[in-house]
Structure formats: structure tokens, C-alpha cells
N, C-alpha and C positions, 0 to 999 in steps of 0.2 A: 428670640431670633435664632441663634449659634445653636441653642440647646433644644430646639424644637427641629431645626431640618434632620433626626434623627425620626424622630415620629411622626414626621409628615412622610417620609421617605414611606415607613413601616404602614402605614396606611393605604398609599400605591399601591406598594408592593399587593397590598391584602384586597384592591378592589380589583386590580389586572389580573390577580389568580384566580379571583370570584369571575370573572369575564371569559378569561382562560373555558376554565371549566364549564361555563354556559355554554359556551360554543361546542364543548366537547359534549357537552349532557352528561356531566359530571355531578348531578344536582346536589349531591349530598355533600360532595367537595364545595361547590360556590356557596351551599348555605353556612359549612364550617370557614369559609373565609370572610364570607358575611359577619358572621358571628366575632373572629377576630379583631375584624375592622372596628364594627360597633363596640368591642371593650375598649379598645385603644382608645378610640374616642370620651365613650364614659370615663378613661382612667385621667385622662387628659385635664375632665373638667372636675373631675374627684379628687387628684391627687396633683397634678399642674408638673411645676418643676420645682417644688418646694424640698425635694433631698440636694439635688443641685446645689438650691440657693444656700442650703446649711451648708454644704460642705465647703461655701467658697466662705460661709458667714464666720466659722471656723476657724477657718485661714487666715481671718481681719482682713479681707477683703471685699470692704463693702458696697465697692463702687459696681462693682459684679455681680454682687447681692444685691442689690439694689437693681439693676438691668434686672436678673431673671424674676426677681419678684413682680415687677413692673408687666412683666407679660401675662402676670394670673390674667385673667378676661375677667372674672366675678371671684372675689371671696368667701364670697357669701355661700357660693358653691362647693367651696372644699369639703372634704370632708373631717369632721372632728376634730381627729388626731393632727391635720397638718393644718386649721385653721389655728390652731394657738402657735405655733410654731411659727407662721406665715404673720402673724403678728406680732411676737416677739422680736423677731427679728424687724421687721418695720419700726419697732417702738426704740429698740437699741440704735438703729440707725439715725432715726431722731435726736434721739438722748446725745449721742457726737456730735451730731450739726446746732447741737444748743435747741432744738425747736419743742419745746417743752411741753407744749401745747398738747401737741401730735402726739408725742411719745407717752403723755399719760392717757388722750384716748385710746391710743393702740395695747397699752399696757393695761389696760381696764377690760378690753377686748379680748387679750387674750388671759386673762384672767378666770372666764367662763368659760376655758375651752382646755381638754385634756394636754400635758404637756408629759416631759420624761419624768417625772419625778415628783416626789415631794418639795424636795428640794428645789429643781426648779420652780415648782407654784412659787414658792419663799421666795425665791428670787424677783418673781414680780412683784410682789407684795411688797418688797422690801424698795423698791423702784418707786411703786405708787408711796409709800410713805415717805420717801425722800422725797416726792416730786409736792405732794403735802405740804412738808416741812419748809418747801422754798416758798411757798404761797404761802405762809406762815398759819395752816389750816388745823390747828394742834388736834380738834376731835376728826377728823380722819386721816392724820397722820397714826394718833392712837388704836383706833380702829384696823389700819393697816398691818401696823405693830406687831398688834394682838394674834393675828391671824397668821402672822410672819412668824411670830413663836411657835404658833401650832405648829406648824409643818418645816422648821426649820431642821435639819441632820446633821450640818456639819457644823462644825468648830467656826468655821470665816464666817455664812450666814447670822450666827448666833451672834460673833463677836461686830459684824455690822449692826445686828436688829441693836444690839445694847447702846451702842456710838449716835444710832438715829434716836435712840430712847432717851439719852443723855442730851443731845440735841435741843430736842423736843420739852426737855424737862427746864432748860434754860428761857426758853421763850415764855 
């Protein structure tokens, strides 16, 4: 809504100057505004408002995160880099309202999809092994684990992966 009448603006802008110059016989100007329009557009459905929604997701503001992720149109459309993104953040917002359901599909979701880091992969991993662990599912809490070690870098992920492992070795 809020964070779109910026790029809707920038779309006018870019079809009245394409118009502009028609009228003028400007062709080569209206084709380069054409050309503009049509990226905005493709960036819109490729890339959405997912820096936005991190930087409010950030903040712990998730009622805002939430609103702009809600405007993605398709998912499924983003591209790579911001579909894992665009679900982690979906899957944490779950994981606070207790919906647990949710927050391990989306955590499963963005698990196949490029994120910042190592470190963060681990961090989903270590999400789905705990979300395991509450369904008391020990071989894909293990599973989880595993893979949670591979790619874990810091001191806190590690000292989580052990705590879930301890967990996990109780049941």
C-alpha cells in the first residue's frame, strides 16, 4: 500500500514521458521510457518490497512486516535471493504468534532458497530442528541437527545446535 505509491508514481511518471515524446516524435526517447517502465514493472514482480519488509523485520516490527510482505502478488515470482528472505521472515513471524504449523512450512521454504550467509542457512535449520523436537520427531530433529552443524560459524548457533542436541538426546 504506503510503500508502493512510490513506484506507482514512478511508472506515470515513465508512461506520460513515453506519451510526451510521442506527440513530440521523440521515438527513441518514448522507446527509452518504455523500456524504463517495463523494468520497474518486472523489478516490482522480481524483487516486490522485500528490503522494506527486512528493514522494518529488523527493527521487531512485525506488524509492518507483515502489511508489506502481504502485498507480494505471487511468491513464487521473486526472485531467488529475496524468496528465502521473504519466507524467513514469514516463518519468524509465525514462530511469535505460536503458529507452528506455518512457521515450519515457511522455514522448510526458505531453506531451498539462497539466504545471507551460512550462518543464517543454520539458523533455519536450527528453527526446523527445534520445531522437530516439539513434535517430539527425534530422526528429523537429527537430521536437522546435522546439517545445522555443517554450516553453523558462530559461537551462539553452535551453542544452540548442542542445547537442541541435548534436548533431543533426552527424549
Amino acid at each position: 500500500m504506503y510503500n508502493n505509491k512510490g513506484r506507482y508514481a514512478l511508472m506515470a511518471l515513465f508512461v506520460i514521458a513515453a506519451g510526451v515524446c510521442l506527440f513530440y516524435d521523440q521515438i527513441q526517447l518514448a522507446v527509452l521510457a518504455g523500456f524504463f517502465f517495463a523494468f520497474v514493472i518486472w523489478s516490482h514482480f522480481k524483487h516486490s518490497s522485500i528490503l522494506l519488509a527486512s528493514k522494518y523485520f529488523k527493527n521487531g516490527d512485525y506488524e509492518r512486516t507483515e502489511k508489506i510482505l502481504a502485498e507480494v502478488p505471487n511468491p513464487d515470482r521473486l526472485a531467488r535471493n529475496r524468496r528465502g528472505y521473504y519466507e524467513f521472515m514469514r516463518a519468524n513471524i509465525a514462530l511469535k504468534r505460536e503458529e507452528y504449523e506455518d512457521a515450519e512450512r515457511h522455514f522448510q521454504i526458505a531453506s531451498r532458497f539462497p539466504l545471507g550467509g551460512k550462518n543464517d542457512k543454520a539458523f533455519v535449520m536450527i528453527h526446523l530442528a527445534n520445531l522437530a523436537l516439539r513434535k517430539k520427531d527425534l530422526e528429523r530433529t537429527r537430521v536437522y541437527i546435522e546439517r545445522a552443524k555443517e554450516l553453523a560459524t558462530t559461537p551462539r548457533a553452535q551453542e544452540i545446535i548442542s542445547k537442541i542436541e541435548q534436548e533431543a538426546n533426552r527424549l
